[in-house]
C-alpha positions, 0 to 999 in steps of 0.5 A: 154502317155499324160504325156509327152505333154504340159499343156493345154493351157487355161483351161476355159470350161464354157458353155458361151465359148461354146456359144461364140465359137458356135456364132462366128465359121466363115472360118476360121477352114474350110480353115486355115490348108491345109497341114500335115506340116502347121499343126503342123507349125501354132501351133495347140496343138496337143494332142500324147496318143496311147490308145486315138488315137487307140479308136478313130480310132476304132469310124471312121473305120465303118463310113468312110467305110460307107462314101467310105473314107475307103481307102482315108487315113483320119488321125485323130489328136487329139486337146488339147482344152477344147471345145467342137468341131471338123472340118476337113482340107484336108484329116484330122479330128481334135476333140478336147480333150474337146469334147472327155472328155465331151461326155459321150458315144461314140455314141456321139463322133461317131455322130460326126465324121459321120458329119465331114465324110459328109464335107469330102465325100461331098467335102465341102472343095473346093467347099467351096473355090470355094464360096470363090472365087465367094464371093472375086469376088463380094465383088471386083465388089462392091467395084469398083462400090462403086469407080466409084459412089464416083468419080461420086460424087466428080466430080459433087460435089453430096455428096449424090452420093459419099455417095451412093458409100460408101454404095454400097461399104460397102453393097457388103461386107455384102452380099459377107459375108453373101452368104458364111454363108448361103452357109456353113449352108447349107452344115452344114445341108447337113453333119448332114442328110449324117452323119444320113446315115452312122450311119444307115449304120452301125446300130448305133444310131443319139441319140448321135448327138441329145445329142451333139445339145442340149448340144450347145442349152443349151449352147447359152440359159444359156449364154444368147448369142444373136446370128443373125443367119445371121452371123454364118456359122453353123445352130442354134442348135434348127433348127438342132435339128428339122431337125434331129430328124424325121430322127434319131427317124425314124431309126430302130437303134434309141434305139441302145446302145453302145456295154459295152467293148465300152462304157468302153474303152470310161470310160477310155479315159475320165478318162485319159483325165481328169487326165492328162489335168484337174486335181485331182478334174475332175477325182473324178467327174467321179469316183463318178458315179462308184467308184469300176469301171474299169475305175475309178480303171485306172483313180486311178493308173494315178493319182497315178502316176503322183502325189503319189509314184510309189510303190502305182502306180505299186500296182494299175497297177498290179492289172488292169493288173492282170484284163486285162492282154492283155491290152497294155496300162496297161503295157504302164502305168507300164512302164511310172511309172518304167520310173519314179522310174528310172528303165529303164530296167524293164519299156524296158520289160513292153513297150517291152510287150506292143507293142505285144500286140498293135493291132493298131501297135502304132509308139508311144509305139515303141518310149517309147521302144527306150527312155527306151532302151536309159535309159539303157545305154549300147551299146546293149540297145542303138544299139536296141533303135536305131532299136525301134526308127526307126520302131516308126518314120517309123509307125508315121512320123511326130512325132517330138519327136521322131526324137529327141530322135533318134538323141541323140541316133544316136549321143551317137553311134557316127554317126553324119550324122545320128545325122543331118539328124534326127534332121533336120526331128524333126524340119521340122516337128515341122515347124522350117525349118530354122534349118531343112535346116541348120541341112539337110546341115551339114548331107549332107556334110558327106554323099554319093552324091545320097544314100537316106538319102542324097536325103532326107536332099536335099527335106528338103533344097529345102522345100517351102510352095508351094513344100510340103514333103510327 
């Protein structure tokens, strides 16, 4: 659950900073994180729900197939960032929590990642690297010119001349930095018109997209941005809006509204969100539209939870539950509040139901099993937290936590080497590999030469940036 994460770091949602953020986009975003590891190691705030995961997931399936990226093994990883944005790095996509609290339909999140599908399916990114590379070379050859002119200036005591140099010098950055902009706009384009062809593909409407567009346009227009449109790696919104609104109002999907179980799963991921990252006042907002809704009834047991009592929140959950009763993450809930009246055992059975009942075979439900199992105490409980936790960091390997939990458990059963190696796993992917080495050693000295998990502490050892764990 969102529960068990961080506070949002730095809240601010105002649409100048959606403004700002628009205006001064660069390279950044496009190239900063090339790995699954670095990811978490550089410290993007990465946001864990199994309900928000398993929605969004459901969004990307039809526009990836429609992308030929069904296959390619894209995981998309959620951002605890109040902006409005999303951007992919090798084969992740990231969208940000803002962007999935603020949309209002799922076609406008779906627009979204068909976009971010055309930078993947268009490999945008390396050919990205490679204008990189040329700019690099140009910026190079500029500067060397630029040297060669000074020094032409200093030996013939032609100020002017050596004032040139600089110039030439200081020009052929401008222009290295301005072909890379102009090359990203183009490739932004070329995204929003493939992003077009899956939605059609999949008899989905561009609406949403059009939405997203005017929503960054109002944005720049009410924060009174200036903005050079020589200087951003994105198009200005209007521009994107003129190129895609032909195509999106030529579709024959262009009136085609989200499905209803869709639209309310959507309700209630927003209403989530904004109870776990935004507080109190943000899900009244969204409950003041459809009070009596089944979105604003789950909304409702949240809040109840995580700032009432966890009698009121069980009496909310039962009846949601009563409602939908193959509902996972209803039970999810009523185990997180047992969880926190301290009853492990009862809360075991409840994440025990909603495991069954998980169509998206979740690792993170698995692990809520194996914590509540541990909570329990005895040596049966502990033996199948042992299992829970297992088959969790199995389904979901690079969850950190859960590597955690798993070693505290390993360690109550007394097996230490299991304890280190779990422990060196947790921290190597939460990017600390120097205790991942030391804690991968200490397993290694109690282990069999050869067995695997002794082939496993070595590839934690021999870990460098250049030879990346799978």
């Amino acid at each position: 659950m969102l529960s068990r994460l961080r506070p949002s770091i730095g809240r601010s949602t105002s649409l100048s900073r959606t403004a700002r953020g628009f205006a001064t986009l660069m390279l950044a975003a496009a190239v900063a994180i090339s790995s699954s590891v670095s990811a978490f190691a550089q410290g993007v705030p990465v946001v864990r729900d199994a309900e928000i995961e398993a929605l969004v997931r459901d969004y990307a399936r039809p526009i990836f197939k429609a992308a030929g990226l069904a296959n390619d093994g894209i995981d998309i990883v959620l951002v605890n960032d109040p902006s409005f944005n999303a951007f992919v790095t090798g084969r992740r996509l990231f969208i940000n929590t803002g962007a999935l609290v603020t949309a209002e339909t799922p076609n406008e999140i779906i627009g979204v990642i068909a976009h971010e599908a055309g930078h993947i399916a268009g490999g945008h990114q390396q050919k990205l690297r490679d204008q990189l590379d040329r700019a690099k070379t140009m910026a190079i050859i500029a500067t060397l010119l630029g040297a060669g002119a000074i020094v032409a200036g200093a030996t013939t005591s032609s100020k002017g001349l050596a004032g040139a140099g600089m110039g030439v010098a200081a020009g052929g950055g401008e222009m290295a930095q301005r072909s890379i902009l102009a090359y990203q706009r183009t490739e932004e384009i070329t995204a929003d018109r493939s992003a077009i062809t899956y939605l059609n593909a999949t008899g989905q409407s561009g609406m949403g997209m059009l939405k997203t567009f005017g929503r960054f346009q109002s944005a720049l227009s009410l924060a009174g941005t200036q903005v050079d449109p020589y200087r951003i790696s994105h198009p200005m919104p209007q521009e994107r809006i003129a190129n895609l609104e032909v195509l999106v109002k030529q579709s024959p999907f262009v009136n085609v509204v989200d499905p209803p179980a869709l639209q309310q799963r959507h309700d209630m991921m927003r209403i989530k969100i904004a109870a776990y990252m935004q507080g109190q006042a943000a899900v009244a907002r969204l409950m003041r539209k459809n009070p009596t809704s089944l979105a604003s009834r789950y909304g409702d047991a949240q809040q109840t939870y995580l700032y009432g009592n966890p009698g009121a929140a069980l009496i909310k959950t039962a009846a949601l539950i009563k409602e939908q009763p193959k509902n996972p993450y209803f039970h999810e809930l009523r185990g997180d509040i047992l969880m926190k009246a301290n009853k492990p055992k009862d809360a075991a059975d409840a994440y025990a139901k909603a495991v069954s009942l998980d169509p998206a075979h979740s690792g993170l439900l698995l692990v809520s099993l194996g914590q509540a199992l541990m909570a329990v105490g005895t040596p049966d409980s502990l033996k199948q937290a042992v299992v829970q936790l297992n088959n969790g960091v199995g389904r979901d390997k690079e969850n950190a936590e859960a590597y955690r939990f798993l070693a505290q458990a390993y360690g109550e059963q007394g097996d230490i080497p299991a304890a280190d190696l779990a422990t060196a796993e947790g921290h190597y992917y939460a990017g600390d590999y120097k205790n991942a080495k030391i804690f991968a050693m200490r397993a290694q000295q109690k282990l069999k030469r050869g067995e695997p998990r002794w082939v496993r502490a070595q590839d934690i050892i021999n870990y460098t940036p250049s030879n990346k764990l799978k």
